[in-house]
C-alpha positions as MATLAB code, in Angstrom:
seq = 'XXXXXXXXXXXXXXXXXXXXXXXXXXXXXXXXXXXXXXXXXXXXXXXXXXXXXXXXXXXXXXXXXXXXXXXXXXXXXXXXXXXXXXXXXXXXXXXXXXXXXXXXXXXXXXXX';
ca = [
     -62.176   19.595   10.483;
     -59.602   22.374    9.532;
     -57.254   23.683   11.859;
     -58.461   27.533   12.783;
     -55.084   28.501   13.912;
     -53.049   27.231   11.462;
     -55.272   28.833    8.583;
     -55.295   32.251   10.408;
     -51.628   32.184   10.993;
     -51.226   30.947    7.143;
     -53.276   33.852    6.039;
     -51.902   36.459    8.696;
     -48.080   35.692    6.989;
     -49.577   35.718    3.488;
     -51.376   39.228    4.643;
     -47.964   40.782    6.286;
     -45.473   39.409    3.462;
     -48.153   41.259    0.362;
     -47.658   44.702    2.846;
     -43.957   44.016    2.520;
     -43.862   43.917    6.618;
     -41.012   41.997    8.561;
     -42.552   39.819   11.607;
     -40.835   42.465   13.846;
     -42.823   45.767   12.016;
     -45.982   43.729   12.642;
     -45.449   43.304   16.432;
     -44.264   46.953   16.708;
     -47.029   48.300   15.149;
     -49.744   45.985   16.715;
     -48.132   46.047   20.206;
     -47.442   42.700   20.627;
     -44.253   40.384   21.130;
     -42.259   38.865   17.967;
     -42.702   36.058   20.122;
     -46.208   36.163   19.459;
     -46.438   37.194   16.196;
     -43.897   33.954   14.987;
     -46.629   31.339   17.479;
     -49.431   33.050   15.788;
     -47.790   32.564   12.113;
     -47.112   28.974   13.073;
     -50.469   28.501   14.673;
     -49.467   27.440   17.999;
     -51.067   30.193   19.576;
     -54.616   31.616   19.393;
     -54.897   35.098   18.786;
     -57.834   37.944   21.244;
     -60.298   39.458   19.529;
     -58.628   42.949   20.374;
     -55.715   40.977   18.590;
     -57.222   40.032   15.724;
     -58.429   43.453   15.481;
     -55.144   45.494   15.619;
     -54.067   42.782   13.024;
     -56.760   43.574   10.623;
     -56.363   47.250   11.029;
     -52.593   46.957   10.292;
     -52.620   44.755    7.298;
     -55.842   46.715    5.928;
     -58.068   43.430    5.759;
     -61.582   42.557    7.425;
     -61.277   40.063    9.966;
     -62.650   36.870    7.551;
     -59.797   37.318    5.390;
     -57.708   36.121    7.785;
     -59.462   33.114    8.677;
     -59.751   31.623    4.986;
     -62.866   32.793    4.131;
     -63.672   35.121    0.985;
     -64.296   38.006    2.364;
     -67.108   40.750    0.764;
     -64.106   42.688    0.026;
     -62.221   40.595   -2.481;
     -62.669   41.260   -6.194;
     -62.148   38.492   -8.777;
     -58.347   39.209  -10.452;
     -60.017   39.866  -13.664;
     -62.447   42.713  -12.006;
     -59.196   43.886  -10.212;
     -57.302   44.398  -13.309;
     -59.767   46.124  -15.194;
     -59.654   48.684  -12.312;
     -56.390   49.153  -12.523;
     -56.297   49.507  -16.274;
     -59.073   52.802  -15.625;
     -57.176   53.840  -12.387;
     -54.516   54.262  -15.024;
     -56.072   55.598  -17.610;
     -57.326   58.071  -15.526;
     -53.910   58.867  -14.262;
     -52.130   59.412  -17.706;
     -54.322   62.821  -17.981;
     -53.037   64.359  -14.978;
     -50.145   67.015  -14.833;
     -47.012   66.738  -12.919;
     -48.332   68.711   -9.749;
     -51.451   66.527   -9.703;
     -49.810   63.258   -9.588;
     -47.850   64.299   -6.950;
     -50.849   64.938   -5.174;
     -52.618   61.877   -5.977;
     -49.231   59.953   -4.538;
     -49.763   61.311   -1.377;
     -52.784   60.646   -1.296;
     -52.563   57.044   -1.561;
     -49.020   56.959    0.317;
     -51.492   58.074    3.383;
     -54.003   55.568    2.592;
     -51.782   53.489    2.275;
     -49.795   54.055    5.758;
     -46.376   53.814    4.290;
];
């Protein structure tokens, strides 16, 4: 049998290192201890359902993601890059002002 805790906390450092978030941003922004944030990493410590939602709202990820499974949300890498390639496409046809725009945009998406 796998061990829950250890694949969430796996998956929640995977999650918080992609967003470019220091263990200490994480437990400022969800409320919680660095204390708690390093046991839950490591696994030692079990994490609340209000938790494990103010995690998943943070990182931008639904809740399966960070308990190993593949979430409904995940796109193959080939499927991801051929969005990218027309995200970018679309992009190169823009003027100055409207790229600006777009940044914001997606820095408010985003949160950052």
């Amino acid at each position: 049998m796998r061990d829950i805790k250890r694949e969430f906390g796996r998956r929640l450092r995977e999650y918080r290192l992609d967003k470019g978030m220091t263990q200490a941003r994480l437990a400022e922004k969800g409320g919680l201890s660095l204390d708690m944030i390093g046991r839950l990493e490591r696994g030692q410590a079990a994490p609340s359902f209000k938790t494990i939602g103010k995690l998943c709202e943070i990182l931008a990820v639904p809740p399966e993601a960070l308990f190993g499974g593949r979430s409904r949300y995940e796109i193959s890498p080939s499927e991801q890059d051929a969005r990218l390639r027309e995200i970018c496409d679309m992009l190169t046809e823009l003027s100055s002002d409207e790229l600006r725009w777009i940044k914001s945009v997606i820095t408010v998406v985003l949160r950052r």
